[in-house]
PyMOL commands that place a pseudoatom at each C-alpha (Angstrom):
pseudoatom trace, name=CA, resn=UNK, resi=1, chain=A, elem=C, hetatm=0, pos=[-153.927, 95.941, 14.648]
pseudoatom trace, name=CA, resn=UNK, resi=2, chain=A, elem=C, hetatm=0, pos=[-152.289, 99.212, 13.127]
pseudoatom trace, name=CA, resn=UNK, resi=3, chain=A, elem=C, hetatm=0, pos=[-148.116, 98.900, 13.634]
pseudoatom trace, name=CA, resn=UNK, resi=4, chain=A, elem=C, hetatm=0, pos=[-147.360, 102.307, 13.206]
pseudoatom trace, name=CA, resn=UNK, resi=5, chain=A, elem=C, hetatm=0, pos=[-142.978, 103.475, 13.396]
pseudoatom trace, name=CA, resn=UNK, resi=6, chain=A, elem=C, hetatm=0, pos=[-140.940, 106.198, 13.211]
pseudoatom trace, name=CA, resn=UNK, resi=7, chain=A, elem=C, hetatm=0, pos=[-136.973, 105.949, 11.830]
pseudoatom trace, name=CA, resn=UNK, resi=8, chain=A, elem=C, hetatm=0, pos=[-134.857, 108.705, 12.592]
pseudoatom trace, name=CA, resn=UNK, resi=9, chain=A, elem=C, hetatm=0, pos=[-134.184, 111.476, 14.668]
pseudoatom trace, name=CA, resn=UNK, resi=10, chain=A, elem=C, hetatm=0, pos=[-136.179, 114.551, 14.044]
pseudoatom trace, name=CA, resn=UNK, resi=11, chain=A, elem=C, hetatm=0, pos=[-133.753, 117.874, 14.141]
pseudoatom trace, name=CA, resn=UNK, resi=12, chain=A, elem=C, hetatm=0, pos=[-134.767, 120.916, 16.099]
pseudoatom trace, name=CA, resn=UNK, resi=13, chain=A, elem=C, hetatm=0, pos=[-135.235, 123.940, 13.758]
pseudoatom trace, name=CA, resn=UNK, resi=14, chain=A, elem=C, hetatm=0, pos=[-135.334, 121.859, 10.560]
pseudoatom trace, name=CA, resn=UNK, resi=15, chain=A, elem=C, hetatm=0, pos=[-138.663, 122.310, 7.971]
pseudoatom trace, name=CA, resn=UNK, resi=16, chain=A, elem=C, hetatm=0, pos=[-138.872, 118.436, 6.693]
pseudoatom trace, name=CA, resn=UNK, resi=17, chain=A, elem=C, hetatm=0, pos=[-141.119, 118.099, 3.740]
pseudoatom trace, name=CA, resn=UNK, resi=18, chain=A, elem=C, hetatm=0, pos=[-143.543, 115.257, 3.584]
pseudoatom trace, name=CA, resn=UNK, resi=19, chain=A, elem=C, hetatm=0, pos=[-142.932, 112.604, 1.028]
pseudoatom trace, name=CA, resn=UNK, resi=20, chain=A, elem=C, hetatm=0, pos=[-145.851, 110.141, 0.886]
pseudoatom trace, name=CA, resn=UNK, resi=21, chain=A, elem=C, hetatm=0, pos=[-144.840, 106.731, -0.717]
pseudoatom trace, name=CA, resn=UNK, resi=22, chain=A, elem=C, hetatm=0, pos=[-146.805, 103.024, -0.478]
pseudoatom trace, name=CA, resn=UNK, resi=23, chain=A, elem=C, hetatm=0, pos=[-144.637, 99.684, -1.257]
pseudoatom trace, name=CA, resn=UNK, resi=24, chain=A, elem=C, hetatm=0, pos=[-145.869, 96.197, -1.163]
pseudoatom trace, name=CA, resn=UNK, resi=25, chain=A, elem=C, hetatm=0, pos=[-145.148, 92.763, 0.043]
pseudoatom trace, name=CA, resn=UNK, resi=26, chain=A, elem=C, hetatm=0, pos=[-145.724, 90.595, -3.099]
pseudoatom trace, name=CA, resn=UNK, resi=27, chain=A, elem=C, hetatm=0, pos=[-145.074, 87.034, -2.064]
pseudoatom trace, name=CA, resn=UNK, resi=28, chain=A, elem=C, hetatm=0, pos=[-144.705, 84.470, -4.675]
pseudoatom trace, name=CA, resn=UNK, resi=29, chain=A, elem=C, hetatm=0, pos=[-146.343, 80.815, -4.539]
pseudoatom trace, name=CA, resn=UNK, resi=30, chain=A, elem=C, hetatm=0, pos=[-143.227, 79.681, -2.094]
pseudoatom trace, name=CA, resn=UNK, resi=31, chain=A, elem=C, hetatm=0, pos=[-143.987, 82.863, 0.032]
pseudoatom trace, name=CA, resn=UNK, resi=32, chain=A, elem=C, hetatm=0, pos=[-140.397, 84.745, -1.185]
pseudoatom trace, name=CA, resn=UNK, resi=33, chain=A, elem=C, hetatm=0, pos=[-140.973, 88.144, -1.251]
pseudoatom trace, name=CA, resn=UNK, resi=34, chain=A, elem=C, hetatm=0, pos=[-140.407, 90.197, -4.460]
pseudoatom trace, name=CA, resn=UNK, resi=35, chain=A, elem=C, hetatm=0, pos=[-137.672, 93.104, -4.555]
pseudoatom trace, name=CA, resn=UNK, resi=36, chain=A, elem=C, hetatm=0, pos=[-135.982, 95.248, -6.659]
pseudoatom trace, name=CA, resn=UNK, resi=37, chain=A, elem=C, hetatm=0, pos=[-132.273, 95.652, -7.217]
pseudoatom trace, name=CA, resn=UNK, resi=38, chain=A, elem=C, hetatm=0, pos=[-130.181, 98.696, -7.635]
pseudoatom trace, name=CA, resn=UNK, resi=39, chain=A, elem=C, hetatm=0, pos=[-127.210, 100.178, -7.256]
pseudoatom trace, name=CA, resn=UNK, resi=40, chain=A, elem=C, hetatm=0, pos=[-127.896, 101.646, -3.629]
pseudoatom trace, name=CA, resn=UNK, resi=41, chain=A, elem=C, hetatm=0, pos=[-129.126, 98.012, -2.497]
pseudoatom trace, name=CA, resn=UNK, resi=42, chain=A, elem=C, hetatm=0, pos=[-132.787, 95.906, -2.491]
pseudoatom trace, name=CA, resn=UNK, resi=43, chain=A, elem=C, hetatm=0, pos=[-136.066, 97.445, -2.089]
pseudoatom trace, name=CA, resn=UNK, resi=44, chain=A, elem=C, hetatm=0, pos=[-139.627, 96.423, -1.955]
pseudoatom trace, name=CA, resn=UNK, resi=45, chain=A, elem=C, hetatm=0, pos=[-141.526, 97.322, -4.962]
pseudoatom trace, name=CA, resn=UNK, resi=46, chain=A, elem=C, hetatm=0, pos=[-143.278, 101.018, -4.809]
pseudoatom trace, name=CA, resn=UNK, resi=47, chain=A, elem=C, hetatm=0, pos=[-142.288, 104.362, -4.531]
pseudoatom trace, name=CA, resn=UNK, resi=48, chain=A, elem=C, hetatm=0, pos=[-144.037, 108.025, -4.327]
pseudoatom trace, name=CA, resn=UNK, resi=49, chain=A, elem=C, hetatm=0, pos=[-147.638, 108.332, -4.600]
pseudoatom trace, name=CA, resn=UNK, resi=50, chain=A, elem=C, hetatm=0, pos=[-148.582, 111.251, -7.051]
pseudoatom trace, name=CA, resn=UNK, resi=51, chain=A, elem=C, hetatm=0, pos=[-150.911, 113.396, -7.496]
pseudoatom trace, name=CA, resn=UNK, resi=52, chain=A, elem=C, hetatm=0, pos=[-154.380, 112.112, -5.628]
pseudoatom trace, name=CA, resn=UNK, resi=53, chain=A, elem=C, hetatm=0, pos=[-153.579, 108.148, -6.571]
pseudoatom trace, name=CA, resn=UNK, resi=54, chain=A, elem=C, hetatm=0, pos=[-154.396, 106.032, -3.278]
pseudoatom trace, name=CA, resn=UNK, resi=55, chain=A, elem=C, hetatm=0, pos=[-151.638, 104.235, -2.032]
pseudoatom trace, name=CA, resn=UNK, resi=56, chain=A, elem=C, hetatm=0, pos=[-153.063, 100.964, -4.059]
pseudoatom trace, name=CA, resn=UNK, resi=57, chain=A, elem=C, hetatm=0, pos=[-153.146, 103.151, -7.053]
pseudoatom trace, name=CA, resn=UNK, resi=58, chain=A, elem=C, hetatm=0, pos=[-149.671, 103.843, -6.314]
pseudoatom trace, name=CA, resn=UNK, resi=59, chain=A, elem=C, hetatm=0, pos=[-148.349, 100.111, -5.302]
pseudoatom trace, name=CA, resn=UNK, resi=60, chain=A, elem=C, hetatm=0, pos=[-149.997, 98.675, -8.432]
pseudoatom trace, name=CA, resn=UNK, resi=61, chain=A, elem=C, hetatm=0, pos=[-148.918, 101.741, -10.761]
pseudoatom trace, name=CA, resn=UNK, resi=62, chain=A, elem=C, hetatm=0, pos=[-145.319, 101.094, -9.583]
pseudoatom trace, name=CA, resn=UNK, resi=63, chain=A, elem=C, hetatm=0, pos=[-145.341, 97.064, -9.615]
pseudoatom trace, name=CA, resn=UNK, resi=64, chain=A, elem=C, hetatm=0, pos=[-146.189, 98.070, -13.638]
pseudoatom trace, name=CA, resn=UNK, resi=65, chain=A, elem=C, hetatm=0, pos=[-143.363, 100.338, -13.834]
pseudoatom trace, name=CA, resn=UNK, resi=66, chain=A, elem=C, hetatm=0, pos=[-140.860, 98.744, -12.119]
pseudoatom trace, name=CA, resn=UNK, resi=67, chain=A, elem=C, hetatm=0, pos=[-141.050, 95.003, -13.015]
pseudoatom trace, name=CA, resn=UNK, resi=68, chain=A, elem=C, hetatm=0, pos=[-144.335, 95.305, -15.332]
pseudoatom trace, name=CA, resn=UNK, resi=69, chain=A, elem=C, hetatm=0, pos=[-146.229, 93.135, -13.182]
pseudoatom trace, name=CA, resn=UNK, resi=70, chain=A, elem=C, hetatm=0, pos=[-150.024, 93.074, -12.561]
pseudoatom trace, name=CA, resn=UNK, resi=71, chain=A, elem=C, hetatm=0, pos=[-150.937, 93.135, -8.220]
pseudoatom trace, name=CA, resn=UNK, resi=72, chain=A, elem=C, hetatm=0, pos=[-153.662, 92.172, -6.628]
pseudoatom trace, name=CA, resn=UNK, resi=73, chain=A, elem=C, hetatm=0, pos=[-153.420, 94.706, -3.121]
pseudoatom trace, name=CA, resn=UNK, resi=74, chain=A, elem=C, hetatm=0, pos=[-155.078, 92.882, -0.179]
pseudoatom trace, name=CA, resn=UNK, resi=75, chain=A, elem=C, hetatm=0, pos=[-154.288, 93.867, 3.074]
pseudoatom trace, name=CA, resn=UNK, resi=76, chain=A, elem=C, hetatm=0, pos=[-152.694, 97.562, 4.403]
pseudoatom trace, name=CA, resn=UNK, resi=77, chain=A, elem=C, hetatm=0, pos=[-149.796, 96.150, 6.926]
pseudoatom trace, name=CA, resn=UNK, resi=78, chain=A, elem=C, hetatm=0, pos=[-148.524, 99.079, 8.425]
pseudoatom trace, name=CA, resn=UNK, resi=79, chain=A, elem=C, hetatm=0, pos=[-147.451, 102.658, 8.433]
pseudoatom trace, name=CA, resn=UNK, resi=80, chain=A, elem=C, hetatm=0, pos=[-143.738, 103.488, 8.935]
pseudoatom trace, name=CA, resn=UNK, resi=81, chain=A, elem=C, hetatm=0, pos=[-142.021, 107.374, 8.723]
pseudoatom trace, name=CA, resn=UNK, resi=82, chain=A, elem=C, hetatm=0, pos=[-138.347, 108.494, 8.361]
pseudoatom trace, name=CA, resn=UNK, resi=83, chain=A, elem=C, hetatm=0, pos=[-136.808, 111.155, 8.855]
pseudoatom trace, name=CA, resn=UNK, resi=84, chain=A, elem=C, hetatm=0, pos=[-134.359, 112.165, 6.536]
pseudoatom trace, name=CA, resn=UNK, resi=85, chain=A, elem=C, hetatm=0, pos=[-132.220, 115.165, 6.407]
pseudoatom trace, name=CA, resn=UNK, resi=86, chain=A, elem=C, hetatm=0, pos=[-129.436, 116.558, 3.142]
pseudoatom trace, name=CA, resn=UNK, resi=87, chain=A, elem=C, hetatm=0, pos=[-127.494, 119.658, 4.392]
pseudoatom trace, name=CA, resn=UNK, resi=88, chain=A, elem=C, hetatm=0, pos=[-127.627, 121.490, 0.670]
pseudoatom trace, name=CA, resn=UNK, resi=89, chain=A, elem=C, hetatm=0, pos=[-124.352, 123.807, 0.506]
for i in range(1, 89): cmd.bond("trace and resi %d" % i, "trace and resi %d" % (i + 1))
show_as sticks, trace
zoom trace
């Protein structure tokens, strides 16, 4: 089964532009998940999928990047959205 989630209120009047990403759950032989650490908090390795990569292009492209790792991806979990809105001035 397909969990599928939207985060995030959607604003009347507002053009949102899509930005597609893919991140993976990389579990370790004792089943702790693997993250990455910045200043803004932790986050599961992945990011934006470019260009016409599939999202396992993407996860294993970023798993290089970030923490030059090499991922085996097995199983698609789920789909989430967010909404996400910057007022520019």
């Amino acid at each position: 089964m397909l969990v599928e989630k939207s985060f995030g209120e959607k604003i009347q009047n507002i053009n949102y532009i899509d930005r597609v990403g893919a991140y993976g759950l990389i579990l370790n032989e004792e089943n702790k998940v693997a993250v990455v650490k910045t200043k803004k908090g932790y986050f599961l390795l992945g990011g934006r999928v470019e260009n016409e990569e599939t999202h396992e292009e993407c996860i294993k492209r970023e798993c290089s990047e970030e923490v030059g790792m090499d991922v085996v991806v097995k199983n698609f979990i789920c789909k989430g959205g967010k909404y996400d809105y910057i007022d520019s001035i």
